[in-house]
N, C-alpha and C positions, 0 to 999 in steps of 0.2 A: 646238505643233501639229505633226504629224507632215509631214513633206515632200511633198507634192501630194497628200493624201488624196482618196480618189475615194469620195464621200461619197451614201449610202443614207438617205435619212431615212423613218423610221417616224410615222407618222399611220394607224393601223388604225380603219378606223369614222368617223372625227373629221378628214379631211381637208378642210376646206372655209376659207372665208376668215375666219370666225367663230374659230374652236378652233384653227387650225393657224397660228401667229404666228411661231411660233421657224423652224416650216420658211418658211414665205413670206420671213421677212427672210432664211434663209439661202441660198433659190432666187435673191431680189432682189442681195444683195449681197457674200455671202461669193467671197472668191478662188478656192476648189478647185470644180471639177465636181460638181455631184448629178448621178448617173448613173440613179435612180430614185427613186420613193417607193413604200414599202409599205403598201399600203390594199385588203384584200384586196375591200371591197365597192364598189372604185369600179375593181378590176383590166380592164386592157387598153384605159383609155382615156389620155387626156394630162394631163398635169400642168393646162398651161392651160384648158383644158375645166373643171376645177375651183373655179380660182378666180383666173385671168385672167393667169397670169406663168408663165414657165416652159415655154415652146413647145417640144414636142420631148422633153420629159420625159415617160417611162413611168411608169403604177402600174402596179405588177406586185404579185403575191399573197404572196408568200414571200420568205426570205431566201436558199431558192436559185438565184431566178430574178435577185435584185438581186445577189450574190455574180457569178454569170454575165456580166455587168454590168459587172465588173470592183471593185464593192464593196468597200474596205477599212474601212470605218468605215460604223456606223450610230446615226444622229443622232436622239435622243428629238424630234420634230418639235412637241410639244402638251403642253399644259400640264393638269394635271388638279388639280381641286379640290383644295384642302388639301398640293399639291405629291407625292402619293403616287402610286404609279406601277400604274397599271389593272390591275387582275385580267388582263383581257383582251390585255395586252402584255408578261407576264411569261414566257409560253410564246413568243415569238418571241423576245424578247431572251435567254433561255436556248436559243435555237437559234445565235442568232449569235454568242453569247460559245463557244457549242461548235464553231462552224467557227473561231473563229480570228478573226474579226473585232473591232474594237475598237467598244466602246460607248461614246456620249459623253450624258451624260444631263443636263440641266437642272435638274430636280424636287431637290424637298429631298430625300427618301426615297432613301438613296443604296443602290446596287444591289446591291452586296455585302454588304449587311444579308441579304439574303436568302437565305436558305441553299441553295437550288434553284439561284439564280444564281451565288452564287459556286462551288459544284460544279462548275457548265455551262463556268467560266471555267476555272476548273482543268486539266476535263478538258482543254478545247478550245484553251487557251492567249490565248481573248480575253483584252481587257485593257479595262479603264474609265474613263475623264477624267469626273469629277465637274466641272461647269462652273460649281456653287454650293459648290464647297469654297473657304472661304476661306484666307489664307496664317495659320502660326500666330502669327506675331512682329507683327502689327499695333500700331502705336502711337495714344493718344488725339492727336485733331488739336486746331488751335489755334496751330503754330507757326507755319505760312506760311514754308517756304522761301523763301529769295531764286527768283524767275523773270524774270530781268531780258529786259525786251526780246520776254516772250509775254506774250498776251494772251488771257482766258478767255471761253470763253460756255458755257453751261450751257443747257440745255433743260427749261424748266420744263412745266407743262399743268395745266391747270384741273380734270382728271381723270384718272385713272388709265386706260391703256391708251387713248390719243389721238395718238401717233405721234411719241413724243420720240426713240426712238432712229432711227426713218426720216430725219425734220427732221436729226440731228445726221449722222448718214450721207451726207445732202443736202448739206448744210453744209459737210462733210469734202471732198465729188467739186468743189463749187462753189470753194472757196476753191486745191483741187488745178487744177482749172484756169486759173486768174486765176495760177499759177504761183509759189503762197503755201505755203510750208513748216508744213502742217499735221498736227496729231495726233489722232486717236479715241481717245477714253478708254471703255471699256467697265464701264458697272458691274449687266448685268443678264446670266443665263444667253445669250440672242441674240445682243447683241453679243457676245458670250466667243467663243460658236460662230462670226462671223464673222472678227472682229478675230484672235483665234487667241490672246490673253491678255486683262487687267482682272481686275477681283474682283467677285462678285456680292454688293450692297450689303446685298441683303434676307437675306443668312444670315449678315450680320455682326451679332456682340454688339453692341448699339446704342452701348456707351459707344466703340465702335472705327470707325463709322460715317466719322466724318470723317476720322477718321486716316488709312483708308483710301481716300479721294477725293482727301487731300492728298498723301497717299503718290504716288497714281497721276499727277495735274498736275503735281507739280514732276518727277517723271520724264519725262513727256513733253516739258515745257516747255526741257528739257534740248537739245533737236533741232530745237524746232518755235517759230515764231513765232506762231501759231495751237493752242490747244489745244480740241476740242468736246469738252464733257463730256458723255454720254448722259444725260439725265434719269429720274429715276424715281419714280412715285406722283406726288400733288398736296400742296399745302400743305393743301390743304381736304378731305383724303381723311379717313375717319375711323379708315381700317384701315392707308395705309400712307402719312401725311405724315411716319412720323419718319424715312425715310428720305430724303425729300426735304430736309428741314430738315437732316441731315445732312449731306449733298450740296452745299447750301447754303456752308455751316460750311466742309467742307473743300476745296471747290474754289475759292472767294472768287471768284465770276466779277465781270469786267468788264460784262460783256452776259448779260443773258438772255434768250430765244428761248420767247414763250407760244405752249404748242401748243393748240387747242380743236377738237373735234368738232360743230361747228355742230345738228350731227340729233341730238344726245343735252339731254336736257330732266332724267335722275335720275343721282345718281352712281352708278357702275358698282358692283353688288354690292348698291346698298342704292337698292331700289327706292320711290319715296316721298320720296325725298331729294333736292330739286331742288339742280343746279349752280347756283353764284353767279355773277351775271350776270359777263359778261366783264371790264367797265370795273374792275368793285369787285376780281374776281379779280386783275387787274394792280396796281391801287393794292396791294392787300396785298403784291403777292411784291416791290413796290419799297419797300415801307414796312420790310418784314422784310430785305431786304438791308441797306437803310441802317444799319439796326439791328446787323446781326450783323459786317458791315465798316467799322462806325463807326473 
């Protein structure tokens, strides 16, 4: 992460509490200043007007009214279908990668595929942090470094997108004041963009899943008596338990921490698909620890 970046996040159209997750965690908890959000159809009013955090914070229309701002970086704030990066944000992020500013994007669809944008970067000398690039030397997990003396919790949830990385966030500030030597492991594009490193789990080769969760805990576990591991997907997901089951695998927690969204009745994406009752949902993610840290 670059030395106090003073960070812009883009949400064009899509700012609300709904769509705009990576900006809201990065408003809530990242270290460096958002100095704006660019949303040119919600421009001139406040951040928190929008979706309740963030008082004080301007949407402004463009990239040169958030530049003005003092902007050095602009942060893909929302997540789009399929991980591909909007028609409709492709001519702003080829404005800012041509002033010079640095783009940090979340989405699989990585930027400089694009030939318009890596021009824009070119000409402009912007620069890109891909937040879903994973590292290339990852190894299969399964060894379990020694971590003598930490201890793990992992954040699991009965559904996908139900507040594992908030909870583990939470976790983090709670055990930081109790004056507990604790670590955040980041393994989604959000965390990345707060924490300011981790690897993002869902763009790893599956066979490299754990490896990589292992990799990151016994690093951590190096400094910290406390390690939270961000959780991600559900066990009972049908589109992304194998990330969680890897997570599983490579992190070996001690504790895990069920997150569930009380108001939600289908699973997220597959509408028809009722969540499993809570009680049955725990018994499983204990039955399957037992299992995989036998």
């Amino acid at each position: 992460m670059p030395d106090r970046p003073r960070v812009a996040i883009l949400a064009e159209g899509l700012f609300s509490r709904q769509a705009a997750k990576t900006a809201i965690g990065a408003i809530r908890y990242a270290p460096y200043p958002v100095v704006a959000i660019v949303d040119s159809t919600r421009a001139g009013s406040d951040c928190a007007l929008a979706i309740g955090v963030g008082n004080g914070i301007p949407i402004v229309a463009t990239i040169a009214e958030a530049a003005a701002r003092g902007a050095t970086v602009l942060l893909v704030g929302t997540a789009a279908p399929g991980g591909r990066i909007p028609d409709g944000y492709r001519p702003i992020l080829a404005t800012a990668l041509g002033a010079g500013l640095e783009v940090w994007s979340g989405l699989h669809e990585r930027v400089l595929a694009d030939p318009a944008l890596a021009a824009a970067a070119a000409r402009g000398g912007g620069r890109v942090r891909e937040l879903r690039e994973p590292p290339a030397d990852l190894p299969i997990g399964g060894h379990r470094a020694r971590r003598s003396g930490a201890r793990v919790a992992l954040t699991v949830g009965s559904d996908a997108a139900v507040g594992k990385m908030t909870v583990a966030l939470e976790l983090l500030r709670g055990l930081e004041r109790a004056g507990t030597r604790a670590a955040f492991v980041a393994t989604g594009q959000t965390g990345i963009a707060i924490a300011g490193d981790g690897i993002c789990v869902d763009a790893v080769v599956a066979d490299f899943v754990a490896g990589a969760a292992e990799r990151m805990v016994c690093d951590a576990a190096e400094s910290a008596d406390w390690v939270v591991v961000e959780g991600q997907g559900s066990l009972t997901h049908p589109g992304f338990s194998g990330v969680t089951l890897g997570l599983l695998h490579g992190s070996a927690p001690d504790i895990l921490v069920l997150c569930h969204d009380a108001s939600r009745s289908d699973v997220k994406g597959f509408p028809g698909l009722p969540i499993r009752p809570l009680r049955e949902g725990a018994a499983g993610a204990d039955r399957l620890v037992a299992a995989v840290l036998r």
